[in-house]
Backbone as JSON Lines, residues from 0, in Angstrom:
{"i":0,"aa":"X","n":[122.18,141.91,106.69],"ca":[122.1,142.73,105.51],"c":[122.53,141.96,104.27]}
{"i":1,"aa":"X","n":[123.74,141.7,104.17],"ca":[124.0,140.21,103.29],"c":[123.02,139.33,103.01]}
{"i":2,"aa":"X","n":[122.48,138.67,103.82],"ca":[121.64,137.78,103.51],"c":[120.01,138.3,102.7]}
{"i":3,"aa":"X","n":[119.67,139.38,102.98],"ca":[118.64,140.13,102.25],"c":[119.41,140.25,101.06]}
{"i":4,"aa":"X","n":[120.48,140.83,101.04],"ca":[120.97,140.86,99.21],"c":[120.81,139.76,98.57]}
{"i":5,"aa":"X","n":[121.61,139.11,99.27],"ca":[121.25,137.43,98.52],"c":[120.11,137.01,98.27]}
{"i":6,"aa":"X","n":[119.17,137.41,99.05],"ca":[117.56,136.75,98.98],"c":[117.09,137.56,97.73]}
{"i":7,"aa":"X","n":[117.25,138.6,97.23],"ca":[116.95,139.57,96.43],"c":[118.04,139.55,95.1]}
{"i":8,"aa":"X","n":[119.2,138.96,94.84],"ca":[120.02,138.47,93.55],"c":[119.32,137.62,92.75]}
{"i":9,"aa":"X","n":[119.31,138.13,91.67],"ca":[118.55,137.14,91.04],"c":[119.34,136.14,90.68]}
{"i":10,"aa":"X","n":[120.6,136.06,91.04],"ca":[121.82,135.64,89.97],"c":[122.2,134.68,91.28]}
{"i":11,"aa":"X","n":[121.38,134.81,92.37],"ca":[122.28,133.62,93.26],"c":[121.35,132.42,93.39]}
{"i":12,"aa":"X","n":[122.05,131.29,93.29],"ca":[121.12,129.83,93.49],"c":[120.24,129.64,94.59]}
{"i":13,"aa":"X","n":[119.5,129.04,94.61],"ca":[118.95,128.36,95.98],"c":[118.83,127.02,95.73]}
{"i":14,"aa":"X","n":[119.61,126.43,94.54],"ca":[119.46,125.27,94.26],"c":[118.33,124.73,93.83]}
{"i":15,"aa":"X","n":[117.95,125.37,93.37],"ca":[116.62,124.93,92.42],"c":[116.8,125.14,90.91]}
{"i":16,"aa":"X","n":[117.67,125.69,90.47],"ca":[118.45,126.38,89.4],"c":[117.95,125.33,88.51]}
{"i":17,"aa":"X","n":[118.61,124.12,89.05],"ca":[118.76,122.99,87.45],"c":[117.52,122.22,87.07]}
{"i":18,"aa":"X","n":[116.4,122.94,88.26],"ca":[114.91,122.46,88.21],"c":[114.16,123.33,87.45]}
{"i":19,"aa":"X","n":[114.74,124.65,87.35],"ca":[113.77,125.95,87.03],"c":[112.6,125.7,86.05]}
{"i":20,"aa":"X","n":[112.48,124.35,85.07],"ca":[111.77,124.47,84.89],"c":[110.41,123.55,85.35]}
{"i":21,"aa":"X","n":[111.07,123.27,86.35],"ca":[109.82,122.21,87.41],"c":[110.38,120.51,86.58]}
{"i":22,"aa":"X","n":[109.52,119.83,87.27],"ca":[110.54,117.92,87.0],"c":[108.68,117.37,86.5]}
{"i":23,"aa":"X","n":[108.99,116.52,85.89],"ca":[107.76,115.93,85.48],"c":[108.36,114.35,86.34]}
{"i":24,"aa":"X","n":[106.62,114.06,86.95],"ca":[106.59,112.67,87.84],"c":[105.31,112.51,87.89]}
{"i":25,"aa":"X","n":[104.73,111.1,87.53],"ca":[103.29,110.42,87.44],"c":[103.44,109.39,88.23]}
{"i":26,"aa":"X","n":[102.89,108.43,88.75],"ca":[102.9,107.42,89.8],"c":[102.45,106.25,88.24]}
{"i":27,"aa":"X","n":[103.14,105.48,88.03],"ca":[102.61,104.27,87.29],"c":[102.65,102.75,88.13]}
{"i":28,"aa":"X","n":[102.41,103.66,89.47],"ca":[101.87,102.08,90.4],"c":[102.76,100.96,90.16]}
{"i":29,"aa":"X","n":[104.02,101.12,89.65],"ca":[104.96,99.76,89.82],"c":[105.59,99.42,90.99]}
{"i":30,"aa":"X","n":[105.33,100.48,92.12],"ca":[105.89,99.67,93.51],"c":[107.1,99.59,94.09]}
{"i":31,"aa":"X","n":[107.54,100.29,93.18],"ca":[109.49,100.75,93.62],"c":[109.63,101.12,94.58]}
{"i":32,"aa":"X","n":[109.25,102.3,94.64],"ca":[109.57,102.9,95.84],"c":[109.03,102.37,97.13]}
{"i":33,"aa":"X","n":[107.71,101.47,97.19],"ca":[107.64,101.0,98.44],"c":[108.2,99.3,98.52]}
{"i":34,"aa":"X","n":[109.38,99.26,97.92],"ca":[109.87,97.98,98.54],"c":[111.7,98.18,98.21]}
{"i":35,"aa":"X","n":[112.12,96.79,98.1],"ca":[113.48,97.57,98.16],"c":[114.47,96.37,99.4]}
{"i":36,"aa":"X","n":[115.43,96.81,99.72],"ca":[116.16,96.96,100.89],"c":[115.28,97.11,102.36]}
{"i":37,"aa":"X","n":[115.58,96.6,102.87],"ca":[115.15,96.61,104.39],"c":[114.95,98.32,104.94]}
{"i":38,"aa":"X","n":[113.79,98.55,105.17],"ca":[113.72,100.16,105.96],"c":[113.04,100.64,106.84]}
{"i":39,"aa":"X","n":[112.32,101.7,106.72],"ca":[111.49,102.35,107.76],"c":[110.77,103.32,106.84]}
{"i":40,"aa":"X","n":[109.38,103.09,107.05],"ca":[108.48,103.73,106.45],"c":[107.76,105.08,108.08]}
{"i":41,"aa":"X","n":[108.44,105.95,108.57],"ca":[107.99,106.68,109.24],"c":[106.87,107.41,109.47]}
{"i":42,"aa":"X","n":[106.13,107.18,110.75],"ca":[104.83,107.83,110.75],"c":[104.76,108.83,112.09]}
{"i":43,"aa":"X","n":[104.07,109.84,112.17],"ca":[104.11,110.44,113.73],"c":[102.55,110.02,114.25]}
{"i":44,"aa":"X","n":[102.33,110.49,115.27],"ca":[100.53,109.88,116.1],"c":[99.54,110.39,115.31]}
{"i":45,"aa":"X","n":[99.4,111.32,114.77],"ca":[98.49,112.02,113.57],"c":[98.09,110.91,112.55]}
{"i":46,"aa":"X","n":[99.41,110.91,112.05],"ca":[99.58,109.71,110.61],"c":[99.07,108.61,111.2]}
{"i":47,"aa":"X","n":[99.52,108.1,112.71],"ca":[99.13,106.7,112.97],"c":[97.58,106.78,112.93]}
{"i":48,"aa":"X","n":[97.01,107.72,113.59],"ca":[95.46,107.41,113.83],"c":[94.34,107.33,112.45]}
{"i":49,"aa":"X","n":[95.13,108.41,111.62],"ca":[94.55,108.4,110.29],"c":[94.68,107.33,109.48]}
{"i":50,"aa":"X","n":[95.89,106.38,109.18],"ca":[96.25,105.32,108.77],"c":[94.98,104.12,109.42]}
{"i":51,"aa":"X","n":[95.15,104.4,111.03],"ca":[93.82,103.34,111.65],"c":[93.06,103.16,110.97]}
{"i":52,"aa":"X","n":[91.78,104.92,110.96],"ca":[90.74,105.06,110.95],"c":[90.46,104.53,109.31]}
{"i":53,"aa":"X","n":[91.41,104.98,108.55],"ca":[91.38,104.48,107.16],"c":[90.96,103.18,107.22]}
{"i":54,"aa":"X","n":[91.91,102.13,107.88],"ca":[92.23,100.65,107.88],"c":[90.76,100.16,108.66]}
{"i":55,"aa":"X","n":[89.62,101.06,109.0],"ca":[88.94,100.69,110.11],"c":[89.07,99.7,111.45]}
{"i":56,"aa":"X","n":[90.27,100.61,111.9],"ca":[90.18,99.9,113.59],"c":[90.61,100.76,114.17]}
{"i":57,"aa":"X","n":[90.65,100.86,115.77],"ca":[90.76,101.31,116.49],"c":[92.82,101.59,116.61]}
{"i":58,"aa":"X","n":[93.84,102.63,117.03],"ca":[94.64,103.0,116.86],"c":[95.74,101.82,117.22]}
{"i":59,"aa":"X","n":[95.16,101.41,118.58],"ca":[96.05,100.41,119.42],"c":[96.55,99.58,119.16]}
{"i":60,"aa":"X","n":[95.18,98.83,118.09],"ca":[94.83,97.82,116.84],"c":[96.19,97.6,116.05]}
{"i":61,"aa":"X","n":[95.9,98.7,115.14],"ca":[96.68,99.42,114.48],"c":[97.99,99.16,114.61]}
{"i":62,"aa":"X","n":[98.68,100.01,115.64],"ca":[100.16,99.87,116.05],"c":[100.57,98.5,116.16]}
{"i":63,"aa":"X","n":[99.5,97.33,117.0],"ca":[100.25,95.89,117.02],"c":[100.09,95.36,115.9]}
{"i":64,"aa":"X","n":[99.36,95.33,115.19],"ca":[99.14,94.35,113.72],"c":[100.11,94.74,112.53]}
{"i":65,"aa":"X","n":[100.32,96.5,112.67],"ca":[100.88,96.59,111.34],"c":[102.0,97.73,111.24]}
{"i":66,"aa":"X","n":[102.83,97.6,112.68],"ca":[103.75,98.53,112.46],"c":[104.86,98.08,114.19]}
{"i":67,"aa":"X","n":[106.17,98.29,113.69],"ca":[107.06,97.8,114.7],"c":[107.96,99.37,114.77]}
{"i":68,"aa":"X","n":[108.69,99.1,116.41],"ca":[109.11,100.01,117.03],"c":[111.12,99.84,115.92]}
{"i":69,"aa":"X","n":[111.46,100.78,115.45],"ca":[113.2,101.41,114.74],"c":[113.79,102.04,115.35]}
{"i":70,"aa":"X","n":[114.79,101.96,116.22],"ca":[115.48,102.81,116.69],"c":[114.52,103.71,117.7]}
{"i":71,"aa":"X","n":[113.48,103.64,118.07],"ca":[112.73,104.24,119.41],"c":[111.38,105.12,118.26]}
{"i":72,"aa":"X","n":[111.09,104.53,117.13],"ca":[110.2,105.73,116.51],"c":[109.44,103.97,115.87]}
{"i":73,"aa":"X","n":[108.2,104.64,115.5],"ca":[106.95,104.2,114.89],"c":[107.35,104.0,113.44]}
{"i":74,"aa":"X","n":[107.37,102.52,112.63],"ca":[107.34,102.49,111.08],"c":[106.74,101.68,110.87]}
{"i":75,"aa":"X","n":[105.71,101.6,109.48],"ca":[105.03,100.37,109.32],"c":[105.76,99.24,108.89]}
{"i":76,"aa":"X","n":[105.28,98.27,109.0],"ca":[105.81,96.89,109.06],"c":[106.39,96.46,107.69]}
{"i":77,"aa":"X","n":[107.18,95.92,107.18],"ca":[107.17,95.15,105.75],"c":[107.04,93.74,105.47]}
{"i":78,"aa":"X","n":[106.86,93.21,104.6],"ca":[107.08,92.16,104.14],"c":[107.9,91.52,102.95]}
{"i":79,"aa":"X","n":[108.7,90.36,103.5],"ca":[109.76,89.99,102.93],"c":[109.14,89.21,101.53]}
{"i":80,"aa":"X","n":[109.13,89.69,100.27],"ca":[108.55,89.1,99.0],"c":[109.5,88.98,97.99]}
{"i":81,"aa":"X","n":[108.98,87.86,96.73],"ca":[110.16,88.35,95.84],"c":[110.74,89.62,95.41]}
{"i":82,"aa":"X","n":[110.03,90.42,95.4],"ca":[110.03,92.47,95.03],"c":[111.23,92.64,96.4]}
{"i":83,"aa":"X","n":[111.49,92.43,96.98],"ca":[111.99,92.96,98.57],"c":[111.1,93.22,99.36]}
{"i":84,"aa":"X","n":[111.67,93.96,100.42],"ca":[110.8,93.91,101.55],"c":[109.32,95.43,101.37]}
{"i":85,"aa":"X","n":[108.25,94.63,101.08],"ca":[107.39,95.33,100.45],"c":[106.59,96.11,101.92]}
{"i":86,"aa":"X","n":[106.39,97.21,101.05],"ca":[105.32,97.61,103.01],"c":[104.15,96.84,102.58]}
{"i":87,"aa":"X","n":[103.7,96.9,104.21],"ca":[102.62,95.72,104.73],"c":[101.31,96.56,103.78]}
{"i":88,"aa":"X","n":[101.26,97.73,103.8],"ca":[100.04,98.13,102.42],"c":[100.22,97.69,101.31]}
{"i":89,"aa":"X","n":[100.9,97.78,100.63],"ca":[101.4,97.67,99.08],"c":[100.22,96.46,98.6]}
{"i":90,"aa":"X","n":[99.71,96.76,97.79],"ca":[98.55,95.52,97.46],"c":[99.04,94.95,96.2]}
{"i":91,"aa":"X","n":[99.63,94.33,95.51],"ca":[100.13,93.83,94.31],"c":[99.4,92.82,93.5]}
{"i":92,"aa":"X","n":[97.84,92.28,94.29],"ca":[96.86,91.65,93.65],"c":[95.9,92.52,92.92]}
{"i":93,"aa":"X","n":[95.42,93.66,94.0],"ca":[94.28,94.06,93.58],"c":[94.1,94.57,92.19]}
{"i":94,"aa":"X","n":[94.75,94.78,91.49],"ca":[94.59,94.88,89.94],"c":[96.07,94.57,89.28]}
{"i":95,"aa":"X","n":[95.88,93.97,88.69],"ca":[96.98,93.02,88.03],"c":[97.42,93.63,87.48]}
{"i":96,"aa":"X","n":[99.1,93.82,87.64],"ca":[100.23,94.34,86.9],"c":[100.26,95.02,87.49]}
{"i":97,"aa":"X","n":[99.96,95.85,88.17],"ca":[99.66,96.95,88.99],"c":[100.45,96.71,91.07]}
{"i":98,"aa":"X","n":[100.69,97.84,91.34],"ca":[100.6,97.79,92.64],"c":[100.58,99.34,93.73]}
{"i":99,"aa":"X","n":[99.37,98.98,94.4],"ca":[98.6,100.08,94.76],"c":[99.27,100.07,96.54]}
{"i":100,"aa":"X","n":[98.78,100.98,96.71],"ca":[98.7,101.85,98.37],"c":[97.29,101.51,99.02]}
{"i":101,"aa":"X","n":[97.27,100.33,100.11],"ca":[95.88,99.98,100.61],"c":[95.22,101.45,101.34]}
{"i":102,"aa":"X","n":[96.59,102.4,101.52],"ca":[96.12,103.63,102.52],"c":[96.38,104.77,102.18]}
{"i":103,"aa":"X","n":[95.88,104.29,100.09],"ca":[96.58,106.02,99.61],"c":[96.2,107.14,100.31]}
{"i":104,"aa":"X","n":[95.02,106.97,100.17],"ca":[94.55,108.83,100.7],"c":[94.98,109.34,102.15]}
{"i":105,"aa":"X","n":[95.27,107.4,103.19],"ca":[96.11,108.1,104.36],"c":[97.24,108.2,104.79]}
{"i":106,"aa":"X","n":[98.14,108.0,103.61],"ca":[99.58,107.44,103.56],"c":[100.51,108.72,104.47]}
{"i":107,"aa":"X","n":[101.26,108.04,105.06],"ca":[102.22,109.36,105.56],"c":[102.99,110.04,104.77]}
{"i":108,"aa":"X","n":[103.44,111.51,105.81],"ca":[104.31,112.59,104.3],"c":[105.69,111.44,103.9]}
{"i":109,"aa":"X","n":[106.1,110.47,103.94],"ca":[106.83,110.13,103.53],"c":[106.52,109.72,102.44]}
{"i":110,"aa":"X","n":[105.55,109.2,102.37],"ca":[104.94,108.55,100.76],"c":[104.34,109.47,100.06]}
{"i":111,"aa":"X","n":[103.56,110.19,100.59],"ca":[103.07,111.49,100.35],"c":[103.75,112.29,99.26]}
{"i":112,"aa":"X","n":[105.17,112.65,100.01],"ca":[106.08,113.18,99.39],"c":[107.07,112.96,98.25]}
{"i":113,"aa":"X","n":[106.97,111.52,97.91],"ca":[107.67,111.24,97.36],"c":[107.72,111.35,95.47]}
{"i":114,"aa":"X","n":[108.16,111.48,94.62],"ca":[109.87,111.87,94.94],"c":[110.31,113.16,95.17]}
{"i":115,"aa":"X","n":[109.87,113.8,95.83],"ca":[110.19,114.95,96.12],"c":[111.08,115.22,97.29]}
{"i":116,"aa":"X","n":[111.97,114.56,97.65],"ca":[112.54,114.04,99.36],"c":[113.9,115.3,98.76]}
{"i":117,"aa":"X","n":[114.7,116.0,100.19],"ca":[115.51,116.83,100.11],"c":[116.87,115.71,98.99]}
{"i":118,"aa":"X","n":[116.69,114.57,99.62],"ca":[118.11,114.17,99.04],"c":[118.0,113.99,97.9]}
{"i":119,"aa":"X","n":[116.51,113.63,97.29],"ca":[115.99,113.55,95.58],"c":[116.51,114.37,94.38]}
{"i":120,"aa":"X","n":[115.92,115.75,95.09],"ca":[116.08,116.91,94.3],"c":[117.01,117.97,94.4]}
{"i":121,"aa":"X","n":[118.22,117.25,95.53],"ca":[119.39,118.16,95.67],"c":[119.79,118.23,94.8]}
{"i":122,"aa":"X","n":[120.15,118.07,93.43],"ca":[120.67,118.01,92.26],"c":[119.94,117.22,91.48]}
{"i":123,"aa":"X","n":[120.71,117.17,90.37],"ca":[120.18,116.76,89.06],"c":[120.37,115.1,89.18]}
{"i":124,"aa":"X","n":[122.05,115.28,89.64],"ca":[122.61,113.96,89.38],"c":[121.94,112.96,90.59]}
{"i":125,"aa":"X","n":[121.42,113.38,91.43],"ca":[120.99,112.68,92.68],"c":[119.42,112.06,92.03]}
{"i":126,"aa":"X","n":[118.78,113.34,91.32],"ca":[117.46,112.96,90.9],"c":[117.32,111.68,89.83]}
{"i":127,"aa":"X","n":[118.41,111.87,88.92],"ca":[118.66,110.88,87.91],"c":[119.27,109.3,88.93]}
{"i":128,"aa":"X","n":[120.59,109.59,89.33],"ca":[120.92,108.85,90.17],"c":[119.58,107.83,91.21]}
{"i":129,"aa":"X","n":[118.53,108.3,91.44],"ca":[117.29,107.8,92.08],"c":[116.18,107.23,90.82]}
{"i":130,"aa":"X","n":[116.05,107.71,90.23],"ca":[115.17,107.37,89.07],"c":[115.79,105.87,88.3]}
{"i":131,"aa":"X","n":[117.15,105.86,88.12],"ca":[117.74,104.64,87.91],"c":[117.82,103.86,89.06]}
{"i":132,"aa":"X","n":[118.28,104.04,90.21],"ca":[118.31,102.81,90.95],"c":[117.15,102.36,91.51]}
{"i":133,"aa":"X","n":[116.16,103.35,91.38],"ca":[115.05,102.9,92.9],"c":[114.3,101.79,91.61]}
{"i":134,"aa":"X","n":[114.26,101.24,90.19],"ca":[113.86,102.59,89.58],"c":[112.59,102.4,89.63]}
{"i":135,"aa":"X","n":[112.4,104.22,89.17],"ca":[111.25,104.97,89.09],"c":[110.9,105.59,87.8]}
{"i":136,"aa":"X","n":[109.88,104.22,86.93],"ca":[109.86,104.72,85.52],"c":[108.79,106.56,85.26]}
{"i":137,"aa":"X","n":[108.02,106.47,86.47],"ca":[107.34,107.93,86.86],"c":[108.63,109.12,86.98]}
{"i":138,"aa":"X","n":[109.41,108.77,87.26],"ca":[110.44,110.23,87.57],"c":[110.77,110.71,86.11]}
{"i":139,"aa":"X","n":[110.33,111.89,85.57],"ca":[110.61,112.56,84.6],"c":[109.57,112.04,82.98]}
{"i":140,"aa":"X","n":[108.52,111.9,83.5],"ca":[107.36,111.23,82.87],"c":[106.31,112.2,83.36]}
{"i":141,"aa":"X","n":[105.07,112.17,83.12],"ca":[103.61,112.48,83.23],"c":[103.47,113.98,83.38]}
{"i":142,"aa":"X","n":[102.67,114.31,84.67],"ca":[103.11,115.32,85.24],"c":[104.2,116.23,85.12]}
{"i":143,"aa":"X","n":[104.01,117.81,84.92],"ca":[105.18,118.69,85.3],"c":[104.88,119.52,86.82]}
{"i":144,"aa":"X","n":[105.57,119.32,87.61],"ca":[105.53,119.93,88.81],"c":[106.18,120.9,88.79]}
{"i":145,"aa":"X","n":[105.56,122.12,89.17],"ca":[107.03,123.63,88.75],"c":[107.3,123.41,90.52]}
{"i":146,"aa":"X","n":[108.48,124.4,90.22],"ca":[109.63,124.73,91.21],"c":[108.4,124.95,92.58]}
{"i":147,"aa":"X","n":[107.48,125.77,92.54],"ca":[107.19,125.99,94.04],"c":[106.3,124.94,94.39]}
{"i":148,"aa":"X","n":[105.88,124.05,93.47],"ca":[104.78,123.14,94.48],"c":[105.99,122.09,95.21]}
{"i":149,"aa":"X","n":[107.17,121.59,93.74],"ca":[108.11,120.94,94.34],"c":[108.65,121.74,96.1]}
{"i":150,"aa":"X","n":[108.98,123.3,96.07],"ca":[109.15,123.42,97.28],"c":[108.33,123.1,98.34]}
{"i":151,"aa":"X","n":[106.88,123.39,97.7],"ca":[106.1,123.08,99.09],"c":[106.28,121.6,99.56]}
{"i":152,"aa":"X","n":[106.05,120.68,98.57],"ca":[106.33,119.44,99.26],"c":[107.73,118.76,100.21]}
{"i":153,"aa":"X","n":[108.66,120.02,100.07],"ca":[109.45,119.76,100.34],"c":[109.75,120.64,101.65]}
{"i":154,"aa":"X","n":[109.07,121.39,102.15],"ca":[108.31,122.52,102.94],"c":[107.68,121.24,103.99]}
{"i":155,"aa":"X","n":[106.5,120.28,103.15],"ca":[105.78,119.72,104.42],"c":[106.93,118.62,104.91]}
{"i":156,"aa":"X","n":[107.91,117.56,103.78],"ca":[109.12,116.72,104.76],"c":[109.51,117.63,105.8]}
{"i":157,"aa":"X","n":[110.17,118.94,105.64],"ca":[111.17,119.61,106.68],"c":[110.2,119.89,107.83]}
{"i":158,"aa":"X","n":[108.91,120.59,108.1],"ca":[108.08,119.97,109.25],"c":[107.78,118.99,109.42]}
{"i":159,"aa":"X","n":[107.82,117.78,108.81],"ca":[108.16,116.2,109.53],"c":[109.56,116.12,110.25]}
{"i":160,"aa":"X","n":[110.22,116.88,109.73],"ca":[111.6,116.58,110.6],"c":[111.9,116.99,111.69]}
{"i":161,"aa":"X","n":[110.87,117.79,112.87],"ca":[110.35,117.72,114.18],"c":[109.73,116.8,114.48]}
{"i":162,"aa":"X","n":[109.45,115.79,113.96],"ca":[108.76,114.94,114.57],"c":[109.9,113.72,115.29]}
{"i":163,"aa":"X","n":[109.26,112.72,116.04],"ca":[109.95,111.9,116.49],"c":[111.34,110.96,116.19]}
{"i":164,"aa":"X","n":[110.98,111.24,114.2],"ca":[112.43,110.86,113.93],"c":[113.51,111.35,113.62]}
């Protein structure tokens, strides 16, 4: 019964409060976010086959050429460059100044999602806090995303988080 009140207060947070009026984010292809520090770019068998079929090869292909086993789960591979360790997509030739996604349209919800990740938009100071370090001259630029698409994307991470990792 409590918890229906609460769902129905208009006056109680769900933590979206300091977003209410949605976050503006454009992708200006500088490549931040896919390099960095040493990591794991997570995929489940769905993502892997689609990533394949994108890459045109067969899945099996796939898994040995361009992605190694983390802690018992599937991530694509990186490469160690001056930028850091860049994922094995990241194309940083194909148009100069620029750096693209060889597998935008099949990229997993991790990239998918991004910056929209739970730990992003837990606050303000976390969102800012990310925009400076990763950095991400797109975070609070282009685009305005209101509050519910931000939830949905943040809706499809938390069903990734049944998955294998």
């Amino acid at each position: 019964m409590a918890e229906n009140a609460r769902k129905n207060d208009p006056n109680q947070d769900d933590g979206t409060s300091w977003m209410k009026e949605g976050l503006k984010f454009e992708c200006t292809c500088c490549g931040n976010c896919c390099t960095g520090g040493e990591g794991a770019v997570w995929f489940d068998d769905e993502e892997g086959r689609a990533m394949a079929a994108h890459a045109g090869m067969e899945y099996p292909e796939f898994l040995v050429r361009y992605t190694r086993v983390v802690d018992g789960h599937r991530s694509l591979n990186e490469l160690d460059t001056v930028h850091g360790f860049d994922c094995v997509f990241l194309d940083r030739e194909k148009i100069p100044g620029k750096a693209v996604c060889g597998l935008y349209e099949a990229r997993p919800t991790q990239c998918r999602t991004w910056p929209f990740w739970p730990e992003v938009i837990e606050n303000e100071r976390a969102w800012n806090r990310t925009k400076k370090n990763t950095p991400c001259p797109g975070m609070g630029n282009g685009q305005l995303f209101t509050v519910e698409h931000i939830v949905a994307r943040l809706q499809e991470q938390r069903n990734s988080e049944g998955k294998p990792w």
